[in-house]
C-alpha positions in Angstrom: 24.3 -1.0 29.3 24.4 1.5 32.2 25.9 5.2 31.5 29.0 6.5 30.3 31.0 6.6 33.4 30.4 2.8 33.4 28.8 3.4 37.0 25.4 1.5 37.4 24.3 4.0 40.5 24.9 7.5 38.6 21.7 8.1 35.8 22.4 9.4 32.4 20.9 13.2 32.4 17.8 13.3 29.8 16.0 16.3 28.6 12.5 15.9 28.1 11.9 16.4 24.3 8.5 16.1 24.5 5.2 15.7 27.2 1.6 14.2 25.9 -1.3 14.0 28.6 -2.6 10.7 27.9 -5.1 10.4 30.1 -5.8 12.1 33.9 -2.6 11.9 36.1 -1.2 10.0 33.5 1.6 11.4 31.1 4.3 10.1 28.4 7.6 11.9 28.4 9.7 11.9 25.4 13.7 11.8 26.8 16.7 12.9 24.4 20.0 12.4 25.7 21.6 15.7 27.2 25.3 14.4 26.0 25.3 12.9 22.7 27.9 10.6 23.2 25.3 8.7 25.3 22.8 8.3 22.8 25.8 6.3 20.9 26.4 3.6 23.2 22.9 3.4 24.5 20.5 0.4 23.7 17.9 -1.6 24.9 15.8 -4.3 24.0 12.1 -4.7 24.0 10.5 -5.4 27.9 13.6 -3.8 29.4 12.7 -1.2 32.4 14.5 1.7 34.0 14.9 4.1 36.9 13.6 7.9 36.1 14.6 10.5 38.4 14.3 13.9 39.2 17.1 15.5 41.2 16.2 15.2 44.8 13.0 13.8 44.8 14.1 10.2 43.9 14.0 7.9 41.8 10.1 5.9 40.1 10.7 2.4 37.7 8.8 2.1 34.7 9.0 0.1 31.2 10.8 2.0 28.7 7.7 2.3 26.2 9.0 3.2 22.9 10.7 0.9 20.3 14.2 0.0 20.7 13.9 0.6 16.8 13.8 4.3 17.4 17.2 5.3 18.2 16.9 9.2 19.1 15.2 8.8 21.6 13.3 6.8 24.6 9.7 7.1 26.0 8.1 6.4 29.3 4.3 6.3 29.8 3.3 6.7 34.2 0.7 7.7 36.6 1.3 10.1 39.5 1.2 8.0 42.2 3.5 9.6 44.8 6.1 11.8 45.3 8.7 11.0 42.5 5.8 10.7 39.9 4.3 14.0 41.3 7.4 15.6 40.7 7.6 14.1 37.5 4.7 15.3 36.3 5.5 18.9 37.6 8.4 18.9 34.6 8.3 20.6 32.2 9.8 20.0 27.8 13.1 20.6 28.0 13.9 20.2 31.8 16.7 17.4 32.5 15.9 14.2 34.3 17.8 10.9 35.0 17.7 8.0 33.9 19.4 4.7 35.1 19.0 1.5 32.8 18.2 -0.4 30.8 17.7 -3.3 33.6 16.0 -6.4 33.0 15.4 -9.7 30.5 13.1 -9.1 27.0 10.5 -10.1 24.9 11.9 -12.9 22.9 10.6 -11.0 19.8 13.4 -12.5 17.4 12.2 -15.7 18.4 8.4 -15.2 17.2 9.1 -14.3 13.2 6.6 -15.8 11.3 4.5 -15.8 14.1 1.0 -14.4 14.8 0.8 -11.9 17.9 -2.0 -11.3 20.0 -1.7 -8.0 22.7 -3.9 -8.1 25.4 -3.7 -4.6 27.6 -5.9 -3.1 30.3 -5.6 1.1 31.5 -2.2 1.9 32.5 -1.0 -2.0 31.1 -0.5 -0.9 27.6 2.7 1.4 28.0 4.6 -2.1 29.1 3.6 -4.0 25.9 3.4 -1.0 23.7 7.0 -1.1 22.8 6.8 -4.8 21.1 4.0 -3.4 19.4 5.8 -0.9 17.4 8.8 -2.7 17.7 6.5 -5.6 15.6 5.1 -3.2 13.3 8.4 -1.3 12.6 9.2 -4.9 11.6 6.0 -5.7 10.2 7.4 -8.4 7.3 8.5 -10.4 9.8 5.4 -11.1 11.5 1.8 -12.3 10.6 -1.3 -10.9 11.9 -1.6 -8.8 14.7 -4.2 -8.5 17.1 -4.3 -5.9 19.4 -7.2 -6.4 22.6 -7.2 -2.8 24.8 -9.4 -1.6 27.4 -9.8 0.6 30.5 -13.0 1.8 32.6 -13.9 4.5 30.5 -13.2 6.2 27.8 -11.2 9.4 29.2 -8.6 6.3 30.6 -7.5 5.0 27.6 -3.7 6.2 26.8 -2.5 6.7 23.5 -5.5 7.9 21.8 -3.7 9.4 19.0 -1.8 6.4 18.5 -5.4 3.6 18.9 -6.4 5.9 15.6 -3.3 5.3 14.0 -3.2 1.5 14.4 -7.2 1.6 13.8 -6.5 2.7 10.5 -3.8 0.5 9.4 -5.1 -2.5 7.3 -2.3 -5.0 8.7 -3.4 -4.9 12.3 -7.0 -5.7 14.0 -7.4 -3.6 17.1 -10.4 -3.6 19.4 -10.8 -1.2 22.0 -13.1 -1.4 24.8 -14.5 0.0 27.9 -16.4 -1.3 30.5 -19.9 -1.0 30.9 -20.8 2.4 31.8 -17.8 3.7 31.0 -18.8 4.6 27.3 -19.4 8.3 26.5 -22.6 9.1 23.6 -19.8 9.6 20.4 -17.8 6.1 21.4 -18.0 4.1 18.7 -15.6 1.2 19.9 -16.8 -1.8 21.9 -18.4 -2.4 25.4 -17.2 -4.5 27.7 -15.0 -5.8 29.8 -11.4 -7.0 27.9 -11.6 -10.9 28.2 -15.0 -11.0 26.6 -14.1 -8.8 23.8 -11.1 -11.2 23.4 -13.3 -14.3 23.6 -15.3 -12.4 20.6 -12.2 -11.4 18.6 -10.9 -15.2 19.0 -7.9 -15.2 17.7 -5.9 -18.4 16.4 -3.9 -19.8 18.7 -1.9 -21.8 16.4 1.2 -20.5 15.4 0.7 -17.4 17.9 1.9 -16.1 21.0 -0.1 -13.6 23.3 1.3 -10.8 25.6 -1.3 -9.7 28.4 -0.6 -6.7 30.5 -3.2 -5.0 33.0 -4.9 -4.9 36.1 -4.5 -8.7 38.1 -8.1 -9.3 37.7 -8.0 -8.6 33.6 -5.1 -10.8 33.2 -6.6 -14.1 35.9 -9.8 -13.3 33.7 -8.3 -13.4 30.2 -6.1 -16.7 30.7 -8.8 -18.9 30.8 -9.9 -17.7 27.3 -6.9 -17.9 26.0 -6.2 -21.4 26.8 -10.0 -22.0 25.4 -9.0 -20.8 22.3 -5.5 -23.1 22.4 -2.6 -20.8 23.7 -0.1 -22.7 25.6 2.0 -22.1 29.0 4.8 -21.5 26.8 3.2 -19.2 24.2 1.6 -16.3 26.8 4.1 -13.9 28.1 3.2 -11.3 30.6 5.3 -8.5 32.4 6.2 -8.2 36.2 7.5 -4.2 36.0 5.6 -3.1 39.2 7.2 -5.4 40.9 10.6 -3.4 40.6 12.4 -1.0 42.8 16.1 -0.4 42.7 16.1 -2.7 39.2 19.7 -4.3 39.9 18.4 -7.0 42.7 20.4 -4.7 45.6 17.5 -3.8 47.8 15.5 -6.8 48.0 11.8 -5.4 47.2 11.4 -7.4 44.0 11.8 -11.0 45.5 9.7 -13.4 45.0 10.9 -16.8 46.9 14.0 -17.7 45.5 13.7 -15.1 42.8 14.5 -11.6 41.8 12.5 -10.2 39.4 14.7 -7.3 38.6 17.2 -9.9 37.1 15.4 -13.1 36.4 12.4 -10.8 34.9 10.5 -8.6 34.8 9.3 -10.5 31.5 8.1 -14.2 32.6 6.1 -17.0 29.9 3.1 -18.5 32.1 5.0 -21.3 32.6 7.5 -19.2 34.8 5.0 -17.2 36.3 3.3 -20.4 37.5 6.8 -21.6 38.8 6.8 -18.5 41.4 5.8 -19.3 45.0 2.3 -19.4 45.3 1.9 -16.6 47.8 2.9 -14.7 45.2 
């Protein structure tokens, strides 16, 4: 659903409600909707991406991080990386940005009740998958265990620290947080190592599961083979293609792959379609 004035090119105007420093250069902005009558006939499912601008700088694509089962509000998690995330991050709470969206297919989360889920996330690859998460566990009865595999380099890089406690201390999820070798600090008392050894040690069943890996290219080529040692399926690991985006309505051509546009026919692939793109790819 794009905004009010039924426009797809003109961004709904969103006051920042809220800014958390994650990690360095990397922040998560809570966005309220500046007209209310937005926040009515706004909704999006999880996976779905947008377009966050600030008025004359342009316009940066990023997941929409938060649960579509928290209606007041929507929350984006990014790294300053260039001029529209620079300016980004020189907002301040309660300054007004836009935002165009939602764009993109889903996580076919209805599909997996009943199911065992598996989250597999490396640095700045946990925002994308983070809103399934508390999508599941706002949902928890309709799920089954829930495994959540996170790493980055060191300890200062891992994002949501408030929130790894807070799922670290819940009894109906198993979480594992890592960091590489090196990376540790002398009071870290989670795990060392890189992330598809920690999830070859966590092993979790692959039968009657699906897994969701997001993270640097080398983390996810890495972590496939495990899975697939431990029984996943083409058809029951999902992944997410959101840096691939640009415009996010298939327009200006930057998200083609072959025959594909991944604005429209992603950004949310199973392995099976990601093994379908072009091989260049």
């Amino acid at each position: 659903m794009c905004n009010c004035n039924n426009n797809m090119y003109i961004p709904y105007p969103m006051r920042i409600a809220k800014i958390t420093d994650e990690a360095p250069s990397v922040k998560t902005f809570r966005l309220e909707f500046a007209n209310p009558d937005d926040k009515d006939k706004f909704s999006f499912k999880a996976g779905q991406f947008g377009e966050y601008s600030v008025y004359g700088e342009g316009e940066s694509t990023f997941c929409i991080a938060s649960s579509p089962t928290r209606k007041d509000y929507i929350e984006c998690t990014f790294r300053q990386a260039g001029r529209v995330t620079n300016a980004l991050a020189n907002c301040e709470e309660g300054d007004i940005i836009g935002f165009r969206g939602p764009y993109g297919n889903t996580f076919p989360i209805d599909q997996w009740k009943g199911k065992n889920i598996v989250f597999i996330a490396g640095g700045i690859g946990l925002p994308p998958i983070r809103c399934v998460i508390w999508n599941a566990l706002d949902l928890r009865d309709n799920f089954n265990d829930i495994t959540i595999v996170y790493g980055a380099r060191k300890v200062e890089d891992l994002v949501y620290k408030h929130e790894l406690a807070e799922w670290e201390a819940r009894k109906d999820v198993n979480l594992l947080v890592t960091v590489d070798p090196g990376g540790e600090t002398p009071d870290w008392k989670g795990k060392v190592g890189f992330v598809p050894a920690i999830l070859k040690e966590a092993a979790p069943s692959a039968q009657n599961s699906v897994a969701l890996v997001c993270g640097p290219p080398i983390m996810i080529k890495l972590s496939l083979p495990v899975l697939f040692e431990l029984g996943f399926n083409e058809d029951s690991i999902f992944t997410t293609l959101e840096n691939r985006m640009k415009c996010g309505i298939g327009k200006c051509g930057h998200c083609t792959v072959g025959p594909y546009y991944v604005c429209k026919d992603g950004p949310v692939l199973s392995y099976r379609e990601l093994m379908a793109l072009p091989q260049e790819y």
